[in-house]
Backbone bond lengths (Angstrom), bond angles and torsions (degrees), N, CA, C in turn:
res aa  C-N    CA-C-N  psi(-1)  N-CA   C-N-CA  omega(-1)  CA-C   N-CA-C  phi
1 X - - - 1.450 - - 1.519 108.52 -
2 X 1.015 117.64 122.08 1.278 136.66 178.43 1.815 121.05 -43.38
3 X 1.116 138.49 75.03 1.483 149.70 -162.26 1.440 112.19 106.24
4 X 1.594 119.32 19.37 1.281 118.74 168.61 1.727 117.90 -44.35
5 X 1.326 95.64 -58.31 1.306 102.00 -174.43 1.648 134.02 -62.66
6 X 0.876 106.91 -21.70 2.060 134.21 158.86 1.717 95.66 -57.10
7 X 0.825 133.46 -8.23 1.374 126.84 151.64 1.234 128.25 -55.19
8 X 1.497 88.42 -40.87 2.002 97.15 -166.44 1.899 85.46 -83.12
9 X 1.021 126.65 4.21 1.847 100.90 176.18 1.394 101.70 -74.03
10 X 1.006 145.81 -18.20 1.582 136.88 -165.13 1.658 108.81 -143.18
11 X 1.427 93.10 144.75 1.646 100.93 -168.10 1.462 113.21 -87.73
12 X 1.407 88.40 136.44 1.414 117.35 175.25 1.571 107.78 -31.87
13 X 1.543 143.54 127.10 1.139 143.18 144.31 1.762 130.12 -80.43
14 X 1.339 102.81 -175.43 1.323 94.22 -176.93 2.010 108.95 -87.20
15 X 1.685 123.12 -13.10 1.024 138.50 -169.26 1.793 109.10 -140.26
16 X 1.240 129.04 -172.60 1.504 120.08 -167.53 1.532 96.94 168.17
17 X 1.316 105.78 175.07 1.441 123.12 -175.42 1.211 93.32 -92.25
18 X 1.078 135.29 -64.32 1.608 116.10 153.37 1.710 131.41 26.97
19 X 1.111 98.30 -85.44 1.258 157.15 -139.64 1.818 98.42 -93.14
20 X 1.134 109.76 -55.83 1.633 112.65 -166.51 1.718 75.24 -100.34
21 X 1.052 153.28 54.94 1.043 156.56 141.38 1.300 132.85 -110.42
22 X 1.305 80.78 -19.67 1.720 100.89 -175.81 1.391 126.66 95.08
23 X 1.828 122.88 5.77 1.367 111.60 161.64 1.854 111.00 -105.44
24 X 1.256 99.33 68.52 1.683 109.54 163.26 1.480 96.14 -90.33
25 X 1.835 81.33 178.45 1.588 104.39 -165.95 1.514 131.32 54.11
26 X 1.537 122.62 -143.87 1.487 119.40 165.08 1.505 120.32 -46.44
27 X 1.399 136.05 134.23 1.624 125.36 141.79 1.745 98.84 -93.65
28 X 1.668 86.85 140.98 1.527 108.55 169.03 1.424 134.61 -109.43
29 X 1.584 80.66 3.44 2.152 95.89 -167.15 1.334 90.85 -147.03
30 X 1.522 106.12 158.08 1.393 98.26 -167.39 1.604 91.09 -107.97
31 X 0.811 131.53 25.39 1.786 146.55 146.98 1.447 106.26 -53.27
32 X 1.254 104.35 -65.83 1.447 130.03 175.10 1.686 110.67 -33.43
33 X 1.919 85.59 -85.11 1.554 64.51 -178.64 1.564 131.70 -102.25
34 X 1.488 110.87 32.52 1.848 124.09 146.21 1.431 91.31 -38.87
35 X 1.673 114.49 -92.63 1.319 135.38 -173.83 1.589 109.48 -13.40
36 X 1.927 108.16 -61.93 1.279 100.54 -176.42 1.771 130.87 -42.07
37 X 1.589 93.09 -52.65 1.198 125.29 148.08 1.222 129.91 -1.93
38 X 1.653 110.29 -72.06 1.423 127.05 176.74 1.248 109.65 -92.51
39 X 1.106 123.04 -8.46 2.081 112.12 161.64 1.087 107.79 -83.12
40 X 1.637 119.66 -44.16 1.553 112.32 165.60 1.527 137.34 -17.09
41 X 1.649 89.63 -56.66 1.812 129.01 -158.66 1.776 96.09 -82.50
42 X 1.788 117.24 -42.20 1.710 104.11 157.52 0.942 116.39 -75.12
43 X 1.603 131.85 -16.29 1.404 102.11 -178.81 1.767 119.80 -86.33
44 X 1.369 111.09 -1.73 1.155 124.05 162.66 1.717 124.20 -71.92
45 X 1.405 100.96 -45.12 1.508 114.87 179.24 1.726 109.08 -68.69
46 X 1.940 106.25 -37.69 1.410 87.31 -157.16 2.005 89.91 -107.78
47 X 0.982 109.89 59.34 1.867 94.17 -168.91 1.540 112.59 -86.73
48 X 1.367 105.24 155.35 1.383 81.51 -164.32 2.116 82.30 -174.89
49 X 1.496 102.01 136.89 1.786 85.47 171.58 1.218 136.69 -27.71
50 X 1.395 97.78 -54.54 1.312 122.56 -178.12 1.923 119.25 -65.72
51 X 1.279 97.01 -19.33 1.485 76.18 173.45 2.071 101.09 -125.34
52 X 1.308 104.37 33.64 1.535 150.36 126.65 1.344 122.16 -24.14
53 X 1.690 100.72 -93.80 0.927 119.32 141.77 1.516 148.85 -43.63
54 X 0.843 122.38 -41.90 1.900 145.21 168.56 1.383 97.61 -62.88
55 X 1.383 139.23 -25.33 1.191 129.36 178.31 1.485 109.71 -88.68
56 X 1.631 109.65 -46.85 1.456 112.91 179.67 1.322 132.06 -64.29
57 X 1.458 108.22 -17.66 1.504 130.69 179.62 1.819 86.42 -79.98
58 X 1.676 131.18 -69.83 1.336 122.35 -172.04 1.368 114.27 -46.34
59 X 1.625 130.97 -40.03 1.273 110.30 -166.13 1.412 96.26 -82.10
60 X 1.369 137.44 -29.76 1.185 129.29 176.64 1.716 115.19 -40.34
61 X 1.634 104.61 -39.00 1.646 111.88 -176.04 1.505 88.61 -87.03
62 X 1.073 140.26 -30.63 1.655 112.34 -169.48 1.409 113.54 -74.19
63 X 1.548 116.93 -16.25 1.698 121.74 -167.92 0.956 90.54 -102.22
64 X 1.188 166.55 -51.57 1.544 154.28 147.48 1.212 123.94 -5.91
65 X 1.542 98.96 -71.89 1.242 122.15 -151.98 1.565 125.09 -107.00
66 X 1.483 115.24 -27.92 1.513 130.47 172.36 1.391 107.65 -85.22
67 X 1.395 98.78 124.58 1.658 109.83 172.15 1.853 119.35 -64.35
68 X 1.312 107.40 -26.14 1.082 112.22 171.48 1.397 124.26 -82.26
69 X 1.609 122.67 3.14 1.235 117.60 -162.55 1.590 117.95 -75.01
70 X 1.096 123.83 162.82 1.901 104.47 -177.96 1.685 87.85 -160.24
């Protein structure tokens, strides 16, 4: 996939845009993790405190609040 590798410029966290999106844990389709992929690839392009923040506030609502969260 084309900008796979622009991933590795920035370190891995414990949460992601990814992630408060809803492709945590296993991928089973490679749909899946394209997608992961390309939230990765904005959250590289668009970073910014603020959407920093906007992530830490979502996983805060997904561990609360999502039945699926793990």
């Amino acid at each position: 996939m084309r900008g796979y590798a622009g991933r590795h410029r920035v370190r891995p966290g414990i949460t992601g845009l990814a992630q408060v999106k809803g492709l945590r844990g296993e991928i089973r389709t490679v749909e899946r993790a394209m997608r992961r992929v390309e939230l990765d690839k904005e959250y590289i392009d668009r970073w910014s405190l603020w959407l920093d923040l906007h992530i830490m506030l979502a996983t805060v609502r997904a561990v609360f609040f999502d039945r699926d969260a793990y």
